[in-house]
C-alpha positions as CSV (number, residue, x, y, z in Angstrom):
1,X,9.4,8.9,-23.1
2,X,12.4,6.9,-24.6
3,X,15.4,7.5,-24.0
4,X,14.4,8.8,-20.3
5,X,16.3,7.0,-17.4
6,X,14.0,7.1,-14.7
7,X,15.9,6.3,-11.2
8,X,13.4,4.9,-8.3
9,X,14.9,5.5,-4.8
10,X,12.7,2.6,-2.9
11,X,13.1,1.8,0.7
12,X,12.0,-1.9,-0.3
13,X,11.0,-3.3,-3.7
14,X,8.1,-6.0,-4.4
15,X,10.2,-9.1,-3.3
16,X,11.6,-7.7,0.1
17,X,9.7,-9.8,2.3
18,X,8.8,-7.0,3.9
19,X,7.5,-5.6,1.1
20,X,3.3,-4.9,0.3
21,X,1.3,-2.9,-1.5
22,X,3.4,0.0,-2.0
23,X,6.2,-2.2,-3.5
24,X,3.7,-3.9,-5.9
25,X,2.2,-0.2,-6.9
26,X,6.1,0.6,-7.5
27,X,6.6,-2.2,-9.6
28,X,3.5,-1.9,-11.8
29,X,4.7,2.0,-12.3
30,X,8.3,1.5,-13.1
31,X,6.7,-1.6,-15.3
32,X,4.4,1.6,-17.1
33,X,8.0,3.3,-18.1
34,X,9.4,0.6,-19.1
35,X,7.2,-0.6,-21.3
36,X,7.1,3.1,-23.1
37,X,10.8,2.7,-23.7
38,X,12.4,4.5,-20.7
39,X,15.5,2.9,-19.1
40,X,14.3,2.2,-14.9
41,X,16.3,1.5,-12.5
42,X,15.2,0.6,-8.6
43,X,17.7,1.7,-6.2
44,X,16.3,-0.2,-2.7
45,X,17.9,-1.8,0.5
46,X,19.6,-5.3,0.0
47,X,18.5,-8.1,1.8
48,X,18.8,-12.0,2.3
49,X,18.5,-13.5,-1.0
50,X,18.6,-10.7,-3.5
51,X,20.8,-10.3,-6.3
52,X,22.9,-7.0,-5.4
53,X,22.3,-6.3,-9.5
54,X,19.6,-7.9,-11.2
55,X,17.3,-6.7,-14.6
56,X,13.9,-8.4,-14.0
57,X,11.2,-7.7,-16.5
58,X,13.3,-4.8,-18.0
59,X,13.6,-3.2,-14.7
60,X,16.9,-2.4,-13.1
61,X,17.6,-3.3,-9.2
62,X,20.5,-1.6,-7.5
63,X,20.3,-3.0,-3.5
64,X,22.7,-1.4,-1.1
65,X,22.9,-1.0,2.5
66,X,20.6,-1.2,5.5
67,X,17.4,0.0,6.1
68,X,18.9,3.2,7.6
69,X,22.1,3.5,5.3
70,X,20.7,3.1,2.2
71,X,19.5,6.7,2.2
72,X,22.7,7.7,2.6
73,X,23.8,5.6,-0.6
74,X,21.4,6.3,-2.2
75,X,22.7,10.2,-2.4
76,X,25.8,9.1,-3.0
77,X,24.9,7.3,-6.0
78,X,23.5,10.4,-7.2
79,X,26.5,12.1,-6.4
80,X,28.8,10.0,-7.9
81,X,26.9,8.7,-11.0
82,X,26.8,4.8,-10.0
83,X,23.6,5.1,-11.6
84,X,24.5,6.2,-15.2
85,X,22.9,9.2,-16.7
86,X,19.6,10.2,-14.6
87,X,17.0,12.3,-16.3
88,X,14.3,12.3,-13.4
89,X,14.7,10.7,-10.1
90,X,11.4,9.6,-8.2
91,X,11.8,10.0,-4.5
92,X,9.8,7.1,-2.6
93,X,9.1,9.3,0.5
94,X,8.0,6.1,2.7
95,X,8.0,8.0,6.3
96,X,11.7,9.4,5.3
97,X,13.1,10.7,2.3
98,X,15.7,9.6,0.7
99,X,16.9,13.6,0.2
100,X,17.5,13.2,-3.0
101,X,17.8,16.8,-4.1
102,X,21.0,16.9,-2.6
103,X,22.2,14.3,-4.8
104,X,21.2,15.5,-8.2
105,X,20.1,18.9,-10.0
106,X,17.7,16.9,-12.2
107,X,13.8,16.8,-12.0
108,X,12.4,15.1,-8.5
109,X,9.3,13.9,-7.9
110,X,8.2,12.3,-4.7
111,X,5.9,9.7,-4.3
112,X,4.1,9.0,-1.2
113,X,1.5,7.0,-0.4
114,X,0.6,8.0,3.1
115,X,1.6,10.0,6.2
116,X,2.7,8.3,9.0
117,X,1.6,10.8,11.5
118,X,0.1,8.1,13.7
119,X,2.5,5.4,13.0
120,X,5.9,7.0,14.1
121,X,4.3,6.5,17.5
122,X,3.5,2.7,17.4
123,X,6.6,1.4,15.2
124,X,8.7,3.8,16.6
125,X,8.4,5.2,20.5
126,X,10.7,6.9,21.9
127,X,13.0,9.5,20.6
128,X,13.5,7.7,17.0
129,X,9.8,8.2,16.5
130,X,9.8,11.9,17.2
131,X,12.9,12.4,14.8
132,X,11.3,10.7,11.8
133,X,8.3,12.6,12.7
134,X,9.8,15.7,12.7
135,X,12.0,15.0,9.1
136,X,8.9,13.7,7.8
137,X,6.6,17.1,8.9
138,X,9.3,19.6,8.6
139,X,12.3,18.5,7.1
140,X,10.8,16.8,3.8
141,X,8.4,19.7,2.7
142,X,11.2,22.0,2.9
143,X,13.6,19.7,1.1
144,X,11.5,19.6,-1.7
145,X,9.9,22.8,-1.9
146,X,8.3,23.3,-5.3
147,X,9.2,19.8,-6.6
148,X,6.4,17.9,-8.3
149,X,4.7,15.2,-6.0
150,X,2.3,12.1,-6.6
151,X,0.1,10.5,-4.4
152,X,-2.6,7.4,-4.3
153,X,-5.5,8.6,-2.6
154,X,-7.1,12.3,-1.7
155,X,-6.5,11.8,1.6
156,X,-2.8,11.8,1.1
157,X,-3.0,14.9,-1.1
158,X,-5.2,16.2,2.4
159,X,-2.6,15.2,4.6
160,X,0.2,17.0,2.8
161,X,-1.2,20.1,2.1
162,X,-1.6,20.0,6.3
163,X,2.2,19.9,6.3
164,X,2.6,22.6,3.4
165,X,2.7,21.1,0.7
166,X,0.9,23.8,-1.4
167,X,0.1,24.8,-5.0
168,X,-1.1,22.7,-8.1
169,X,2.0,20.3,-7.5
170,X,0.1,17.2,-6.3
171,X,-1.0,14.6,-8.6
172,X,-3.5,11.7,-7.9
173,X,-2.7,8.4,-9.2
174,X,-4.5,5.5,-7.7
175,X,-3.6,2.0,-7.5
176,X,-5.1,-0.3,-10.4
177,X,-6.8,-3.6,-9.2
178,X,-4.9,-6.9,-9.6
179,X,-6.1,-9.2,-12.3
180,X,-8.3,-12.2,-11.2
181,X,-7.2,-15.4,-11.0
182,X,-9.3,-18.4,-11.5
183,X,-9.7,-20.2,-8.5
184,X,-12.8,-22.6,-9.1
185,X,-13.5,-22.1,-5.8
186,X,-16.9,-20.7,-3.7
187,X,-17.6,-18.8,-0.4
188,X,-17.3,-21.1,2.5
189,X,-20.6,-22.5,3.5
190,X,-19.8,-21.4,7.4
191,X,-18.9,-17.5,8.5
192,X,-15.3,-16.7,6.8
193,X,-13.9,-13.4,7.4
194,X,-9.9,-13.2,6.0
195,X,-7.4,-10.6,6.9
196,X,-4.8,-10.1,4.1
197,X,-1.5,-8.0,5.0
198,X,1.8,-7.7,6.7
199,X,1.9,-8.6,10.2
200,X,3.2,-5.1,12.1
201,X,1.7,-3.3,14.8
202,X,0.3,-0.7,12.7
203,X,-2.0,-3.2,10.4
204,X,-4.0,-4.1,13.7
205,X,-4.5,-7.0,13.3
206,X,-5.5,-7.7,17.2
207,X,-8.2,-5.6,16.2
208,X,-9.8,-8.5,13.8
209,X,-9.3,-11.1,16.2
210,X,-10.5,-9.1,18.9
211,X,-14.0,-9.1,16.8
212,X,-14.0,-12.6,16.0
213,X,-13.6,-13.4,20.0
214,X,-17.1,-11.5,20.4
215,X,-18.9,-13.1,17.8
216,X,-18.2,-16.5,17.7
217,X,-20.5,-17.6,20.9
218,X,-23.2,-16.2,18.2
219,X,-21.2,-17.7,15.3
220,X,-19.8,-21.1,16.2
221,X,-18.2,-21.9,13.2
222,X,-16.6,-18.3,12.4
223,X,-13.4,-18.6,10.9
224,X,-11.0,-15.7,10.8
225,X,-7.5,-16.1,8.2
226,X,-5.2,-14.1,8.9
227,X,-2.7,-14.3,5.5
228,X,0.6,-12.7,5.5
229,X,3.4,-12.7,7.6
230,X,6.2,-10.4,9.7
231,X,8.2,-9.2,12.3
232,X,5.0,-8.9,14.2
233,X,3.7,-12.4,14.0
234,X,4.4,-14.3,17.1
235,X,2.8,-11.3,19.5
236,X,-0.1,-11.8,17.1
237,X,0.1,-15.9,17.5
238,X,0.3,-15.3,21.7
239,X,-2.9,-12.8,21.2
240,X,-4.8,-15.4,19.2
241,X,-4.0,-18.6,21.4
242,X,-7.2,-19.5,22.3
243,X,-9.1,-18.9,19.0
244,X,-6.2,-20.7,17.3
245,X,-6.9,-23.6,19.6
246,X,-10.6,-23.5,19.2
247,X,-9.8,-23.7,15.1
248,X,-11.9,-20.3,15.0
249,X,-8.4,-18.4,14.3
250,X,-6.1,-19.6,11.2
251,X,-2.7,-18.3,10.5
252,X,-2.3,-18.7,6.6
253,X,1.1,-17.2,6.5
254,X,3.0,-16.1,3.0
255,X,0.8,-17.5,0.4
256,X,1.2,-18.2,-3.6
257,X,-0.5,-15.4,-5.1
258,X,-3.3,-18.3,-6.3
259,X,-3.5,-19.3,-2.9
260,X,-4.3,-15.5,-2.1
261,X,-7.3,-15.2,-4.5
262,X,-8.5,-18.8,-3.2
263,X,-8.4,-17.3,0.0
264,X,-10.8,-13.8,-1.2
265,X,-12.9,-16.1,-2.9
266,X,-13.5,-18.2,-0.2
267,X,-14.5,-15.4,2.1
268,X,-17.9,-13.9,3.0
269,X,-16.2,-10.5,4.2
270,X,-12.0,-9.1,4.8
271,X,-11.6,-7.0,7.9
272,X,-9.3,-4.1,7.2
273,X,-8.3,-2.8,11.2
274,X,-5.0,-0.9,9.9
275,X,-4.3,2.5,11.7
276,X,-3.2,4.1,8.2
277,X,-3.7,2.9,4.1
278,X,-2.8,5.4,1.4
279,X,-5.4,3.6,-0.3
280,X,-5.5,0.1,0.6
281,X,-4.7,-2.3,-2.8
282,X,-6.1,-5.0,-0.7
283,X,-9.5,-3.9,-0.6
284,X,-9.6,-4.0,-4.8
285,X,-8.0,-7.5,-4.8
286,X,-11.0,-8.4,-2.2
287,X,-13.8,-6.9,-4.2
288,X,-12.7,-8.5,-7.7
289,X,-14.0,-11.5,-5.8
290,X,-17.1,-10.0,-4.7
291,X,-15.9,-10.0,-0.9
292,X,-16.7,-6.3,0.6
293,X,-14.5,-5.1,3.4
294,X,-15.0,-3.2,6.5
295,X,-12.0,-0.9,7.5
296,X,-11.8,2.0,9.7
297,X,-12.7,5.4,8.1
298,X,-9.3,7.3,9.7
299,X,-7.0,5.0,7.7
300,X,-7.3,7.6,5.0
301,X,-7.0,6.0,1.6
302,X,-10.1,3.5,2.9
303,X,-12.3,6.7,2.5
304,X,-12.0,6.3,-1.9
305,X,-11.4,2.6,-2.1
306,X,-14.2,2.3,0.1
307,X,-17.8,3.7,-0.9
308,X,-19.0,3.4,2.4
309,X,-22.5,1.5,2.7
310,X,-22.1,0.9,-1.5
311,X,-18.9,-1.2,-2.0
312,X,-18.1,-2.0,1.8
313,X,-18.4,-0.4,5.3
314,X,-16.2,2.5,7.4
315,X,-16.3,2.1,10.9
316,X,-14.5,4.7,13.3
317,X,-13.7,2.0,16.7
318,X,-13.0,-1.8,17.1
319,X,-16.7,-2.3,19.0
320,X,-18.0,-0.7,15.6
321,X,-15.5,-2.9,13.3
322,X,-17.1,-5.9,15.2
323,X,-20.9,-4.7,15.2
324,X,-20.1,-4.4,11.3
325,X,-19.0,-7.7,10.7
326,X,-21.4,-9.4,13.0
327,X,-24.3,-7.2,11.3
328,X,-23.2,-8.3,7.8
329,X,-22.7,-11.9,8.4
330,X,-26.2,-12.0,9.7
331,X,-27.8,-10.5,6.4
332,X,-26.7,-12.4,3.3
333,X,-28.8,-10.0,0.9
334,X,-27.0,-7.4,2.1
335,X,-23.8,-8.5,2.1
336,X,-24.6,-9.8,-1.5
337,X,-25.8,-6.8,-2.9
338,X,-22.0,-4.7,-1.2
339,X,-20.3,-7.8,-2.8
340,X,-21.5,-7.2,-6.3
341,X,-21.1,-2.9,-6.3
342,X,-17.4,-4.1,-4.8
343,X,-16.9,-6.4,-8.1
344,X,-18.1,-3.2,-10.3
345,X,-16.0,-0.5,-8.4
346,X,-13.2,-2.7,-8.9
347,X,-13.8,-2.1,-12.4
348,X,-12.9,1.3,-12.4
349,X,-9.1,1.2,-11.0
350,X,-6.6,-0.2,-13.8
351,X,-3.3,-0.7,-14.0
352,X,-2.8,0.3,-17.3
353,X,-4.6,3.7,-16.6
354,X,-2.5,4.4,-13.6
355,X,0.6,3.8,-15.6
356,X,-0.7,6.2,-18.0
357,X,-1.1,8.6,-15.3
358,X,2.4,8.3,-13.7
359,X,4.2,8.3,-17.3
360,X,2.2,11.8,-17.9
361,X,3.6,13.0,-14.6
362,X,7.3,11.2,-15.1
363,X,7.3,13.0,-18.9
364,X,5.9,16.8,-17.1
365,X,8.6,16.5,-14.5
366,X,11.1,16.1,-17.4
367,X,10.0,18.9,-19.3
368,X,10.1,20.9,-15.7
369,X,6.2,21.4,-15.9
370,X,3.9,20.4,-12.8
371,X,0.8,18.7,-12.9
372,X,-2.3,18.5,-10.4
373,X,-4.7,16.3,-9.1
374,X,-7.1,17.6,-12.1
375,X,-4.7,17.0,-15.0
376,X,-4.1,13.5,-14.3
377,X,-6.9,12.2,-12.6
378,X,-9.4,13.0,-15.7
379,X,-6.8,11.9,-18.4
């Protein structure tokens, strides 16, 4: 793998403060290549804050542009070599493409972690919506026809192969699970359900407080933290009025990363309510505290980070995410015994082995060979 540059073409990067868990999966991969001696560099949109060139950790950032134009400069960068010598690009495909392959002759691969079928809609109505739709689901599995691609979860490989993305061209590298940080704290001695994630429509988080309204009359002391912030927050803070008032509703915000793992310590169960998870790193970061979640079933990715009735619980509506929640908080055994298979299936997602994964596919792309789920999955 050394001397490889390996260009990222990101729509955010891990300290975007939009970013999530698709940033931090991108920084612990381009951290892999690194650290085998290939030359990475992050092209992403600038923001408030950022450095328009910065090295962190060994990693290159490039940030141009907006959210819309830095597709189109990303190509051009391509185009025009601002980027030095490329030997393989990797194409985030986050909804849109950056359309890379007009940019550059050199090996592609395209990373996605979900498809946003459902969320075009909610993010996006209107005419916007149906356009990335429609380069997302036509447009991009043209564009990239034959290239190699890498997904997080199954149900992404599923979802792609709906849209015709075909052959033995689709790898599976899952996200690793965070490593714990020593809190020296306990679960609350009162009901504590947390909610960790971005604040946007499509995370649902109404959802969670809509199940904490039903069950605190039965749970008087039920507290719901909600960490995380965004665009979507104050609609969320007008929905939750009355349970913030009561104290039954708390709005952490952005939190330290110790502050985080306090928080998963702390709680008896996490509610996961999003519409769509390419595999949900969230759910990993919870069970390494022996805190189960409950998510819904359709959100993809939830269906392998998730052993449903084993490590946590699927649900398929809201009235079922709340029966699930009220159901678990009532039976400490059980919720004990999901909380301690969560801790051991943790266990068995690593960083290190999905670095190992992505450099395998990153060094086949270079070589023009493709690999599938099989090869890297079992390696």
């Amino acid at each position: 793998m050394r001397d490889c540059h390996v260009a990222f073409f990101s729509w955010r990067d891990g300290r975007n403060p939009e970013g999530g868990g698709a940033e931090r999966y991108l920084e612990k991969v381009a951290a892999g290549l690194s650290a085998r001696g290939c030359q990475v560099t992050i092209f992403t949109v600038a923001y408030a804050g950022a450095a328009p060139d910065e090295v962190v950790d060994g990693v290159r950032y490039v940030r141009r542009g907006s959210k819309l134009s830095v597709y189109l400069l990303g190509v051009w960068a391509l185009l025009r070599r601002q980027l030095g010598r490329v030997d393989v690009v990797v194409d985030v495909q986050n909804g849109l493409p950056f359309f890379t392959t007009l940019g550059t002759r050199k090996p592609v691969v395209v990373l996605v972690h979900h498809v946003h079928r459902e969320q075009w809609p909610v993010v996006y109505p209107g005419l916007f919506g149906k356009v990335g739709w429609w380069i997302e689901s036509r447009v991009a599995p043209r564009l990239y026809r034959g290239r190699q691609y890498v997904v997080v979860s199954r149900a992404t490989r599923a979802e792609l192969r709906e849209l015709g993305v075909t052959g033995p061209r689709v790898a599976v590298v899952h996200n690793g699970t965070e490593p714990v940080v020593s809190t020296h704290t306990r679960k609350t001695t009162y009901p504590s359900i947390c909610v960790v994630g971005r604040l946007v429509p499509h995370k649902q988080v109404e959802h969670a407080v809509d199940a904490a309204r039903s069950l605190v009359a039965e749970f008087p002391d039920l507290r719901l933290r909600i960490v995380g912030d965004g665009w979507w927050e104050a609609e969320l803070h007008a929905y939750a009025a009355d349970l913030v008032a009561a104290g039954t509703v708390v709005f952490e915000g952005h939190v330290s990363e110790v502050r985080k793992q306090e928080i998963y310590e702390e709680s008896w169960l996490m509610a996961l309510p999003s519409l769509k998870e390419g595999w949900g790193l969230v759910v990993g970061e919870a069970a390494a505290h022996q805190t189960p979640t409950v998510a819904y079933r359709s959100a993809g990715g939830t269906r392998e980070s998730i052993a449903d009735g084993v490590t946590g619980v699927l649900v398929d509506t809201p009235s079922q995410l709340a029966s699930a929640l009220g159901a678990l908080l009532r039976d400490d055994r059980g919720r004990q015994v999901l909380a301690k298979a969560a801790l051991e299936h943790s266990y068995g997602f690593t960083w290190e082995h999905s670095q190992a994964a992505f450099a395998h596919v990153v060094a086949s792309a270079r070589q023009n060979v493709l690999v599938n789920d099989q090869d890297v999955v079992e390696s």
